[in-house]
C-alpha positions in Angstrom: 0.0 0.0 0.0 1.4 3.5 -0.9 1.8 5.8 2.1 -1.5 8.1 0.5 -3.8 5.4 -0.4 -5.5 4.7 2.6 -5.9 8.7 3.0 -7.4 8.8 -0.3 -9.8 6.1 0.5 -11.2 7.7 3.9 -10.4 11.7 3.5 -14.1 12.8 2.0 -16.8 10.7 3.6 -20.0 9.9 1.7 -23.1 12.5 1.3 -25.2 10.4 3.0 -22.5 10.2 6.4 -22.2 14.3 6.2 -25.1 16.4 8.0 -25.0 20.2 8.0 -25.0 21.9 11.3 -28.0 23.7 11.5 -27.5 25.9 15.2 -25.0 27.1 17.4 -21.8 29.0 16.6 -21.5 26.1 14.3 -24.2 26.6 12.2 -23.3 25.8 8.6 -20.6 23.4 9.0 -20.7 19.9 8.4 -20.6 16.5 11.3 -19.6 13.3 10.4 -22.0 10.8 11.5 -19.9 8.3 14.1 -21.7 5.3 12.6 -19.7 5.8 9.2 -16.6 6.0 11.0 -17.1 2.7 12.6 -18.3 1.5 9.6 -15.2 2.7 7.6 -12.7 1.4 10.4 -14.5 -1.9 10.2 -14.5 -2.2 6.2 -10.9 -1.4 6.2 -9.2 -3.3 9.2 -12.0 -5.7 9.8 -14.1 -6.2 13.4 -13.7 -3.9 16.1 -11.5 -5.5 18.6 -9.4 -7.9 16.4 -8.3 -5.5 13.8 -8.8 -2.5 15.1 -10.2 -0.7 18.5 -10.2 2.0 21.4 -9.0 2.7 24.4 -10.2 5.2 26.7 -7.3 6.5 28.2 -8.3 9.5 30.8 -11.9 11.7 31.1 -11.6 14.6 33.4 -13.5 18.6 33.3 -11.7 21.8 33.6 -13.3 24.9 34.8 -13.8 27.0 31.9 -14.9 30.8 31.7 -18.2 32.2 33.2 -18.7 29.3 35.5 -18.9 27.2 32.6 -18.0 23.3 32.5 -15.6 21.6 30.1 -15.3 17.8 29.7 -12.1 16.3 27.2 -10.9 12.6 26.7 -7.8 11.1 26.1 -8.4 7.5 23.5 -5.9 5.9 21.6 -7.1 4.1 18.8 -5.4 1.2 17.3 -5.0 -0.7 14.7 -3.6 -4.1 13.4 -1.0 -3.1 10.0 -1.5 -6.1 8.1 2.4 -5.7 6.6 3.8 -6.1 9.4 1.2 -7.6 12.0 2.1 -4.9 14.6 -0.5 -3.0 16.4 0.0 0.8 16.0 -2.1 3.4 18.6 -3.2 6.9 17.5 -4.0 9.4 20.4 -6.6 11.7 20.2 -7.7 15.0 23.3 -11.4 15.7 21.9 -13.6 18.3 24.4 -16.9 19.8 24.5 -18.9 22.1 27.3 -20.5 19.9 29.9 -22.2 22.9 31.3 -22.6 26.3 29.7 -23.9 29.7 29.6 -27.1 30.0 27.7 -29.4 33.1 27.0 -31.6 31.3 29.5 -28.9 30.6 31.9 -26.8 27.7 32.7 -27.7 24.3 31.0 -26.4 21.4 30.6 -25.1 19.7 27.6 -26.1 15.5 27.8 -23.7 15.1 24.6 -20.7 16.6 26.6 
């Protein structure tokens, strides 16, 4: 496999995995529904667990400004590369608010 063509397989998901933001400071950008990225991981390095997988390393909030609430978390995902039958880990830090300030006040966010 040349060093791009995996890149070239997963860099643009399909329309029908792409949704368009519609609210928030976000509105008018693009998610990625998480089903097509375990579907892709799947299709490529086969069932979750034998050829590829996740480990959640650390969770933890940080105060954050106006009494707001943010949540991160530390995963390594891994993967089996068939060439050389190693398994290779890829960390990732992703955040959100877990609590923040509204025009109503302070809600809380159940996706954070």
């Amino acid at each position: 496999m040349d060093n791009k063509q995996l890149w070239n397989q997963v860099k643009r998901p399909p329309e029908t995995a792409l949704k368009t933001i519609g609210g928030g400071r976000l509105k008018g950008m693009t998610d990625i529904n998480p089903q097509w990225r375990l579907e892709i991981m799947t299709e490529i390095f086969g069932q979750c667990g034998h050829g590829w997988g996740y480990n959640i390393e650390k969770l933890w909030t940080e105060p954050g400004a106006n009494n707001e609430v943010l949540c991160f978390a530390l995963v390594q995902v891994w993967y089996i590369k068939q060439e050389k039958e190693c398994r290779c880990a890829v960390p990732g830090i992703g955040g959100s608010k877990l609590v923040m300030k509204e025009s109503n006040g302070m809600q809380s966010n159940d996706e954070g």
